[in-house]
C-alpha positions in Angstrom: 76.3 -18.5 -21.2 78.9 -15.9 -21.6 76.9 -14.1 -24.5 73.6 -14.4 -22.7 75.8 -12.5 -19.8 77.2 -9.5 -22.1 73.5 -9.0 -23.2 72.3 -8.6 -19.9 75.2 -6.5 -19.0 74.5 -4.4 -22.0 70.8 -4.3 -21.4 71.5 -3.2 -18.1 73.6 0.1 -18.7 71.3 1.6 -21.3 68.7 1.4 -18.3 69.8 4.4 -17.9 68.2 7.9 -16.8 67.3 9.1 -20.2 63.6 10.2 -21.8 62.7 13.2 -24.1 61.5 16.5 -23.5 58.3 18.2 -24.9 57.6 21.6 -23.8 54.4 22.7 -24.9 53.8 25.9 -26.8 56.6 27.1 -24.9 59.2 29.7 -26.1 62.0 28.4 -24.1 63.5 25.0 -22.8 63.1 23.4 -19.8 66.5 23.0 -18.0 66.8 21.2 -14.2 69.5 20.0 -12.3 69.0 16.4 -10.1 70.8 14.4 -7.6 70.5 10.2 -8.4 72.0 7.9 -5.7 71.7 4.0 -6.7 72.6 1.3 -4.2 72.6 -2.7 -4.5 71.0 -4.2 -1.5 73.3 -6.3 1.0 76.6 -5.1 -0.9 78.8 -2.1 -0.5 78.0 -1.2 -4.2 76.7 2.5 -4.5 76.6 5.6 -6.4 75.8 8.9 -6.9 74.9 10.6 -10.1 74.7 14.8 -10.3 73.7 16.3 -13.8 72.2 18.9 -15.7 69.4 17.9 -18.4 68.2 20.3 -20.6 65.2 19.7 -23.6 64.2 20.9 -26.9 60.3 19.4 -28.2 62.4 16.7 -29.8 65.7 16.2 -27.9 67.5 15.8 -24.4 70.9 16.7 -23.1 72.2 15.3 -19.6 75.3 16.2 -18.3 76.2 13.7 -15.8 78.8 13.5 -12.8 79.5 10.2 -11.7 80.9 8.9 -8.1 80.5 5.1 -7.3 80.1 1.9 -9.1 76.4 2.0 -9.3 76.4 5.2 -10.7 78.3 4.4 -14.1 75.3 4.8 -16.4 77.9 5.1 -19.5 79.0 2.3 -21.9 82.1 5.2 -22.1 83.3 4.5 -18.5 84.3 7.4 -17.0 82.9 9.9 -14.2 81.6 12.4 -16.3 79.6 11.8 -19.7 77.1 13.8 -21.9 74.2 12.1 -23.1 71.9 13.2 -26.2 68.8 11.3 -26.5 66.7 11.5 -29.4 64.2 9.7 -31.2 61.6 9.6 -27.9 64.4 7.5 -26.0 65.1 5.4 -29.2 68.7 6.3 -30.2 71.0 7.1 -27.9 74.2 8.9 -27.8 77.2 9.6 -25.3 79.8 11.6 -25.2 83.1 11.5 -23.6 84.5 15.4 -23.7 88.0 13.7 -21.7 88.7 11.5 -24.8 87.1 13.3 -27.8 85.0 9.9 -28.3 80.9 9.0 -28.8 79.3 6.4 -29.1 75.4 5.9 -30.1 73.3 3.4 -29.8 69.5 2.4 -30.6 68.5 -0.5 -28.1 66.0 -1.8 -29.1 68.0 -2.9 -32.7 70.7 -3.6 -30.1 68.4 -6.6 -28.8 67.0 -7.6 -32.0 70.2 -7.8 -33.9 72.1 -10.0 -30.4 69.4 -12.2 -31.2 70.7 -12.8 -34.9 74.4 -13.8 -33.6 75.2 -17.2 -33.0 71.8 -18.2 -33.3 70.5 -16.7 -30.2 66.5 -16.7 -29.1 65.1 -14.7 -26.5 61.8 -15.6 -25.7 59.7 -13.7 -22.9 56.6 -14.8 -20.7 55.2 -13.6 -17.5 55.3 -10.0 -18.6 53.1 -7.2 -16.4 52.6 -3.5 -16.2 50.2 -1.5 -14.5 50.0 2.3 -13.3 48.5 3.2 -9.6 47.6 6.7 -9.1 48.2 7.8 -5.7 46.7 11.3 -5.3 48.2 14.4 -4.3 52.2 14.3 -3.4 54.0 16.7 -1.0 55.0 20.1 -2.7 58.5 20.1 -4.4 60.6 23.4 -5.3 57.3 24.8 -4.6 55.4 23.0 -7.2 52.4 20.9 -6.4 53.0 17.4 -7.5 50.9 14.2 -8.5 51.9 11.1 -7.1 52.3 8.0 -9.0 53.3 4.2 -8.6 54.5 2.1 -12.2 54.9 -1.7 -11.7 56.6 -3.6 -14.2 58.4 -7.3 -14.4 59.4 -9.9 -17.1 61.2 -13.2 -17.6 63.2 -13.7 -20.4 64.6 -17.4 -21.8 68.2 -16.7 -23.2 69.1 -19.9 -25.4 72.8 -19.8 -27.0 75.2 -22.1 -27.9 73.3 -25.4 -27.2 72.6 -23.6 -23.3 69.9 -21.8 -21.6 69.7 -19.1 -19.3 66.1 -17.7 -17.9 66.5 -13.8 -16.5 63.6 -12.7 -14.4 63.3 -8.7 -14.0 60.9 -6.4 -11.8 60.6 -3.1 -10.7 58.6 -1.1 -8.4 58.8 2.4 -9.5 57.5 6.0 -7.8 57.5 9.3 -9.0 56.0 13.2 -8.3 55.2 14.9 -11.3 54.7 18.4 -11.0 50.9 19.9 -11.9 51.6 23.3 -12.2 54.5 23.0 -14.8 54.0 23.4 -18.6 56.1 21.0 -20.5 57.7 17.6 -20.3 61.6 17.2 -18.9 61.7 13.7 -17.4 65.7 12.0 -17.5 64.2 9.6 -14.7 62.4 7.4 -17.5 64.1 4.1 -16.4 62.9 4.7 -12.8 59.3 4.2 -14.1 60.0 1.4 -16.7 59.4 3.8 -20.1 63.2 2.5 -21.4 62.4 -1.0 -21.2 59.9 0.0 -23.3 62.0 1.3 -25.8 64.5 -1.6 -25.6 62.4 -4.5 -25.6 59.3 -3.0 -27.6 60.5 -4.6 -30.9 61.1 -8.0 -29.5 58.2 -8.9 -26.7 55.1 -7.2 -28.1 53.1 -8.1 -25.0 55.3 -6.2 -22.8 55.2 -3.2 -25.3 51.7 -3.0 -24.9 51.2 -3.2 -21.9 53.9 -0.3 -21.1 51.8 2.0 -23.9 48.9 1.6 -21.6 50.9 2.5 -18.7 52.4 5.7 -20.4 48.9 6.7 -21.4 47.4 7.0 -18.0 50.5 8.5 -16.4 50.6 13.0 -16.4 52.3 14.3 -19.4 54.0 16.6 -16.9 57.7 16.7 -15.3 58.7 14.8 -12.0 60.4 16.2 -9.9 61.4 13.1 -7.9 61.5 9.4 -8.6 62.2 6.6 -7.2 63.0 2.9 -8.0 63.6 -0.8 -6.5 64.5 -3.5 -9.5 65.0 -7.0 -9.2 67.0 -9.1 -11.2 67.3 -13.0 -10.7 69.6 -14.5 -13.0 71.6 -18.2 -12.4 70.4 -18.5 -9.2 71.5 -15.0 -8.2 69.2 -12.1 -6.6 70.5 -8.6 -7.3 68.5 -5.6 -6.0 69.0 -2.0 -7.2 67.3 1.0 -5.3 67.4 4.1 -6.4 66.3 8.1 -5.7 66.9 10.7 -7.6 65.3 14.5 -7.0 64.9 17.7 -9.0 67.5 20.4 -6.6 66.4 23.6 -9.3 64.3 23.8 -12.3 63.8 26.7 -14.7 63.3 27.9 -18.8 66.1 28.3 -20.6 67.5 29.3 -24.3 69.4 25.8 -25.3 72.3 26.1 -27.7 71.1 24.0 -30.5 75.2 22.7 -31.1 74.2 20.9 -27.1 72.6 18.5 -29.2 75.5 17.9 -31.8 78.5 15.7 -32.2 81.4 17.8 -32.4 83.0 17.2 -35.3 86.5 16.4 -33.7 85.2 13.6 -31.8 85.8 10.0 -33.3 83.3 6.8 -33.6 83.9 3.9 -30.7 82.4 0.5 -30.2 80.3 -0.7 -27.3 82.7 -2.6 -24.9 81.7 -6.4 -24.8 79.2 -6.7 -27.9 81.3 -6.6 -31.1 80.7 -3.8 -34.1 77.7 -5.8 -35.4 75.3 -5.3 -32.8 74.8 -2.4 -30.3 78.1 -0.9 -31.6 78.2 2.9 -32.7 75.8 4.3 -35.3 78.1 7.5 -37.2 75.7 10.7 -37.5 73.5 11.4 -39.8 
């Protein structure tokens, strides 16, 4: 099942902290800085991620720093990357300032066109999301926050090449939005399950619905910190991720609108493992 592998693998680091900003009726941007440490349970395998996100009502730039083998979040593998999400979370784009390279992705086409190769189905049952609201959280940077509790899971059936692989994922996800902030800045999507909304929405309609739901009962507000346990079982194998990740300083800025651009010196690449026909780089528009 070494396809069925490189499609988890894939699916796995665009799981990454990304979302979309909205400020409301505001004349500025909202700008933070965060902390992210990710650890896999009974190994040595850790991370810690420091960046910089800033939003405009339709885009998001994260400037990451990256120490640790759970904290490489890019397909660009390196210890520093820029990210520019668009789209609500749907397309995807990093940068790599080192090597004058990008590479952008949409993953929910990434998973729907994988399943067109070598006559690969992905079939999903079990799926579940629901949305606990927890009252009042402690103040953070001085902001009053909401406390909330996302809890999410899946199994997929991976058949390829005359073989079958079944993939069970769940996740237990926290986070503190901030009541007295207005406008949306969230790059901690993943940690309450909104990107595997955006990846799997196309392709396990039950799952996409249920995750709308979720999204509609959660604040339309900014956390300020998140935090997150996933499961994956695969081929007999348990792996456990925890993460945390907190806002260190918030405030409104004036973005640079070429923060949200390609340079124009830097060159197309393809995603590592999947071929150019599916996941690889889209050029800009």
């Amino acid at each position: 099942m070494r396809f069925a592998s490189r499609l988890v693998s894939a699916t796995a680091l665009v799981l990454a902290p990304l979302s979309y900003a909205h400020a409301q009726n505001a004349p500025k941007n909202l700008a933070m800085d965060f902390r992210m440490t990710n650890s896999v349970q009974g190994t040595a395998d850790s991370g810690v991620i420091v960046g910089h996100a800033v939003g405009s009502p339709d885009k998001m730039r994260l400037d990451l720093s990256m120490k640790g083998a759970s904290a490489q979040i890019s397909p660009l593998a390196d210890s520093a990357v820029s990210m520019i999400v668009t789209d609500s979370g749907k397309t995807i784009t990093y940068l790599n300032s080192k090597k004058s390279q990008f590479l952008r992705v949409r993953p929910a086409e990434m998973v729907a066109q994988a399943q067109q190769m070598g006559g690969m189905k992905m079939d999903f049952s079990e799926t579940a999301a629901k949305v606990d609201s927890l009252g009042a959280g402690p103040a953070i940077l001085g902001h009053p926050t909401s406390h909330y509790r996302v809890t999410t899971g899946m199994t997929m059936t991976i058949s390829a090449m005359g073989q079958q692989q079944t993939v069970k994922i769940a996740s237990i996800n926290e986070a503190y939005y901030a009541t007295d902030i207005t406008g949306t800045l969230n790059p901690f999507a993943s940690l309450n399950g909104g990107d595997m909304a955006n990846i799997f929405g196309t392709t396990n309609k039950d799952f996409a619905d249920k995750m709308k739901a979720v999204q509609q009962k959660l604040p339309k507000g900014t956390p300020l910190r998140a935090s997150s346990s996933a499961t994956i079982v695969a081929q007999g194998q348990t792996r456990v991720t925890n993460s945390a990740a907190e806002v260190t300083g918030i405030q409104w800025v004036d973005a640079d609108p070429k923060a949200f651009e390609i340079p124009s010196t830097y060159t197309a690449v393809q995603l590592p493992g999947m071929g150019g026909s599916s996941g690889g780089s889209i050029p800009p528009k």
